[in-house]
C-alpha positions in Angstrom: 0.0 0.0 0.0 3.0 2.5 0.9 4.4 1.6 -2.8 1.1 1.9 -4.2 0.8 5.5 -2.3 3.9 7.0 -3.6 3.2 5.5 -7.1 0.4 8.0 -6.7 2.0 10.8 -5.2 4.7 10.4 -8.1 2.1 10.5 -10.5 -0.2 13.7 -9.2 3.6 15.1 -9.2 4.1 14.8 -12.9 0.4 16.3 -13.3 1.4 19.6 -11.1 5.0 19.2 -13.5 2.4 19.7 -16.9 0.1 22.6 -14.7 3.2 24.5 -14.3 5.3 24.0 -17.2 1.3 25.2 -19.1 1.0 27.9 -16.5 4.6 28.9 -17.2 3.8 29.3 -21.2 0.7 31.0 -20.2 2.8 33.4 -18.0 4.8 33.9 -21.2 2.0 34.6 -23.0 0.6 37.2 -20.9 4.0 39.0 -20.1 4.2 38.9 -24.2 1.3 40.0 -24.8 1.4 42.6 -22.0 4.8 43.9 -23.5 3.3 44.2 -27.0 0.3 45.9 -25.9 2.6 48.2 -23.8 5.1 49.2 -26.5 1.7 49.2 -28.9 0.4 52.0 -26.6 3.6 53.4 -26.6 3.9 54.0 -29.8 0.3 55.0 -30.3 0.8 58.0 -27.4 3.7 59.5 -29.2 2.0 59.1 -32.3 -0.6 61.2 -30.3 1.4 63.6 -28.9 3.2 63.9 -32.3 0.4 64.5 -33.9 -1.2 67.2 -31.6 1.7 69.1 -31.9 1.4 68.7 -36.0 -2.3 70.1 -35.4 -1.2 73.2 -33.5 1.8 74.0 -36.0 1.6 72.3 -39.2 -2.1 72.0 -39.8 -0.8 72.1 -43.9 0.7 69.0 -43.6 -1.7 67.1 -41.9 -2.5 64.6 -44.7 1.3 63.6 -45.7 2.1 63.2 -41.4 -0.9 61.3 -40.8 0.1 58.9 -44.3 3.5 58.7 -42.8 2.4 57.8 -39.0 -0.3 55.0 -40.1 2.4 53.8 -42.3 4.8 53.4 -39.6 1.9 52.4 -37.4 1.1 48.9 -39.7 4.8 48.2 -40.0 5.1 48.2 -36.4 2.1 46.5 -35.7 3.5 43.8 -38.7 7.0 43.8 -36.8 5.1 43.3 -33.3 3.1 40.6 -34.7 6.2 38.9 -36.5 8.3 39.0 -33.2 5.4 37.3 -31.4 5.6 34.4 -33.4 8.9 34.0 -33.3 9.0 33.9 -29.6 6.2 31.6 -29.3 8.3 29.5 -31.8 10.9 29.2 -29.5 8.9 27.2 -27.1 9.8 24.1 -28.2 6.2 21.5 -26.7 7.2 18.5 -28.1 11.0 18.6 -26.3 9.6 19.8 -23.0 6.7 17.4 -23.3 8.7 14.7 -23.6 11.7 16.1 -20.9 8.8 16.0 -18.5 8.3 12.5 -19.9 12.0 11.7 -19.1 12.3 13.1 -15.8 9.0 11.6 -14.7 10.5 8.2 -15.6 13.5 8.7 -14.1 11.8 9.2 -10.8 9.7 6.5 -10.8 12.7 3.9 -11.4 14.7 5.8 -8.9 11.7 5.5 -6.5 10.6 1.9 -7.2 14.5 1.0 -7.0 14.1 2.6 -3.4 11.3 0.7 -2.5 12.6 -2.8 -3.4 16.0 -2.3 -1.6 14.9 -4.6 0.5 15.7 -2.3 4.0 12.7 -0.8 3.9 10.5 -3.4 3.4 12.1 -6.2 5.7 11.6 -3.1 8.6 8.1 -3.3 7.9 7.8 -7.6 8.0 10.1 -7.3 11.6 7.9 -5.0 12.8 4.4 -6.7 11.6 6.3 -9.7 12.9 6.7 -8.3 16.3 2.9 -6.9 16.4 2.0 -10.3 15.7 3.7 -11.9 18.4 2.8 -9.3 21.0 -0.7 -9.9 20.3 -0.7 -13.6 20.3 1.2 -13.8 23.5 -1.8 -11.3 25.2 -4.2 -13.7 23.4 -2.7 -16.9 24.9 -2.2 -15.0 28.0 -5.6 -14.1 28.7 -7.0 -17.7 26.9 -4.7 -19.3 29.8 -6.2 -16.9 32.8 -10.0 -18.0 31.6 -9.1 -21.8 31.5 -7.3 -21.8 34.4 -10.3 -19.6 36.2 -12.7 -22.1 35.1 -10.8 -25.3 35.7 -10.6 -23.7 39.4 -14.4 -22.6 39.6 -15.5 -26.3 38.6 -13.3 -27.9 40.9 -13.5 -25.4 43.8 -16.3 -27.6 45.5 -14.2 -30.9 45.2 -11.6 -29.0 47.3 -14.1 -27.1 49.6 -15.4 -30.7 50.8 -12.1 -32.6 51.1 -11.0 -29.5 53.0 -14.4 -30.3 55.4 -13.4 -33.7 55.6 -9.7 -33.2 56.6 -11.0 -30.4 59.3 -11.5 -31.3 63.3 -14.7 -30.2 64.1 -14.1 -31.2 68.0 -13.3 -27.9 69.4 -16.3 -26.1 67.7 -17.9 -27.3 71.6 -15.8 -25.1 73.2 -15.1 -22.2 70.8 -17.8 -22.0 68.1 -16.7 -18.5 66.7 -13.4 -19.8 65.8 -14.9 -22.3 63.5 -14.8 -19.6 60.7 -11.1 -18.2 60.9 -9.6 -21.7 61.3 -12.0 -22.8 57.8 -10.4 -19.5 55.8 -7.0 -20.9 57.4 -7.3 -24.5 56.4 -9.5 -23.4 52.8 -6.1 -20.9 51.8 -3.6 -23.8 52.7 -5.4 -26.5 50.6 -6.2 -24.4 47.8 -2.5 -23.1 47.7 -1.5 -26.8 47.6 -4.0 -27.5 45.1 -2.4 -24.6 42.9 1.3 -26.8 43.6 -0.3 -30.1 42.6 1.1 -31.9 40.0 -2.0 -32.4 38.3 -2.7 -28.6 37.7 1.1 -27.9 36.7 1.1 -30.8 34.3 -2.2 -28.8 32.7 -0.8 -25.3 33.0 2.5 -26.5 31.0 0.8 -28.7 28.3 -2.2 -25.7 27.9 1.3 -23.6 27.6 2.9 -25.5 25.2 0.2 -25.9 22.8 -0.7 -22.5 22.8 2.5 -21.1 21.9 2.3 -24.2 19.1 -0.1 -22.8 17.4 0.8 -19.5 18.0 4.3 -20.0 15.9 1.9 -21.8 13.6 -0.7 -18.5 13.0 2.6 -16.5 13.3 4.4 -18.8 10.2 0.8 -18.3 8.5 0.3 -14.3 9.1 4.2 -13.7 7.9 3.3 -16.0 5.1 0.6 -14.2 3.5 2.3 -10.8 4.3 4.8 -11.6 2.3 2.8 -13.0 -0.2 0.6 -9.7 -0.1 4.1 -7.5 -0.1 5.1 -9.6 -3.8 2.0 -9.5 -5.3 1.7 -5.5 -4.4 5.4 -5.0 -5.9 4.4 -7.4 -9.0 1.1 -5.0 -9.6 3.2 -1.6 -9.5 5.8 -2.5 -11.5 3.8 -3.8 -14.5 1.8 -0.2 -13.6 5.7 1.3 -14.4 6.0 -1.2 -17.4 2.5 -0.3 -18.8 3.7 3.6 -18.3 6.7 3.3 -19.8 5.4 1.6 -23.3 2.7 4.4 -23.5 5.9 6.6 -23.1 7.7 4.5 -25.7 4.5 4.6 -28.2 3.7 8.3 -28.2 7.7 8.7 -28.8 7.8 6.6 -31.5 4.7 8.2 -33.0 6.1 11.9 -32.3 9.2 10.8 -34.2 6.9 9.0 -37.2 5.0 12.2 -37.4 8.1 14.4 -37.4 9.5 11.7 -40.0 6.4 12.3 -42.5 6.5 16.5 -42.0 10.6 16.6 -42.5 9.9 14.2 -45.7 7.1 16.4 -47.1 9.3 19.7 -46.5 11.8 17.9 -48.3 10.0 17.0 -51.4 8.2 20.2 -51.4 11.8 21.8 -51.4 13.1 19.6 -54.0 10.3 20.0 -56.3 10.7 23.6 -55.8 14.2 23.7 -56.9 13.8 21.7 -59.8 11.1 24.2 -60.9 13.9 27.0 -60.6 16.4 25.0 -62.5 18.1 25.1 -59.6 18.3 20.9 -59.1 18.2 18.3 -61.8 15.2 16.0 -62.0 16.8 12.2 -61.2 13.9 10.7 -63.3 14.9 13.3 -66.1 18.6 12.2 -66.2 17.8 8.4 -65.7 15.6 9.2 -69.4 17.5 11.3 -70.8 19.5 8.3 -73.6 16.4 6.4 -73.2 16.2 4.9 -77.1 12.4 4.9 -78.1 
């Protein structure tokens, strides 16, 4: 789950990488944009001042200065407009696309080579190990108390009565009231001895023993299945990372058939155009030329 997790994370990563890289050719954009309209206003309030000053002197040659300032006015705009281009030209989306593409791989292998180390992941078996262990010994713990309780409880009236057997009863003629203290006396010893009987020992060790058999069995079971859990969790994210990396691999080799075709059409066009101009033979025209018909 923690591999899954940062699988995750690195993916929601190389989503924020695409929001920024578009929100930093955005932020282009707008500071290009904002810099064309700025020099555009510029130029359009000297224009203005220039040609409020033209009106207060020169009204005679108003038409040729207004002719000359609109002129100047389009080839600015037409510069402007050029230099626009050519900046958003040099934003190359297919390279930073796939640099983005790139560096997203690269951190997924470095990460995935992280998480199969080995350190990492035997910390977290030693430690479910231990968490195991801690709660089966509370289990068999308390599973003892309850056994041992009710072994007690059924055979507390056995012990009461040989207790009442093994009493002497002849001085409750002369002292009655000490009948009671001398039975809590007599009832502790017996039931103390009763706890040191072999009997209850021999049941104590064997409930013991067989507990903390099939503890180390649920234990071997429960590491078991976490590690079969842990390889089949690695075996899903990496053919997640395989699956990502032959999309990767496919929109490359598309990009590069695309960009095959387009430099192959350029080039025809150019050659074509060439031999139009005279400037290239034709290879068709000088593989005919001594043709004999």
């Amino acid at each position: 789950m923690k591999l899954y997790n940062k699988i995750q994370e690195l993916i929601n990563e190389s989503e924020t990488l695409k929001q920024k890289n578009s929100e930093v050719l955005n932020l282009a954009r707008n500071e290009l944009s904002e810099l064309v309209n700025t020099k555009a206003n510029k130029n359009l309030e000297s224009l203005k001042n220039e040609f409020q000053g033209y009106l207060n002197g020169q009204l005679v040659e108003m038409p040729l200065i207004v002719k000359k300032n609109v002129k100047e006015l389009v080839n600015q705009q037409a510069l402007t407009k050029e230099i626009h281009n050519e900046l958003l030209s040099q934003f190359d989306k297919p390279a930073i696309k796939n640099a983005l593409k790139q560096e997203i791989k690269s951190e997924i292998k470095s990460e995935l080579g992280n998480l199969l180390s080995g350190s990492e992941l035997n910390s977290e078996l030693q430690q479910v190990k231990n968490e195991i262990i801690a709660q089966t010994t509370s289990e068999t713990t308390n599973a003892l108390t309850s056994k041992i309780l009710g072994i007690l409880e059924t055979k507390l009236n056995a012990i009461i009565e040989s207790v009442i057997k093994n009493l002497d009863f002849s001085f409750l003629a002369a002292q009655p009231k000490a009948f009671y203290s001398v039975i809590n006396q007599n009832l502790k010893e017996m039931f103390l001895k009763e706890l040191e009987s072999e009997f209850l020992q021999e049941y104590i060790k064997k409930s013991i023993d067989n507990a903390l058999k099939e503890s180390d069995k649920l234990k071997t079971l429960r590491l078991a299945e976490l590690k079969a859990l842990s390889y089949l969790q690695v075996t899903i994210e990496s053919q997640k990372v395989q699956l990502m990396q032959n999309a990767l691999m496919l929109e490359s080799e598309n990009l590069n058939h695309k960009m095959r075709i387009e430099n192959e059409i350029a080039y025809n066009l150019k050659r074509k155009e060439l031999i139009a101009e005279g400037k290239l033979e034709d290879e068709a025209f000088k593989k005919n030329i001594f043709k004999v018909i």
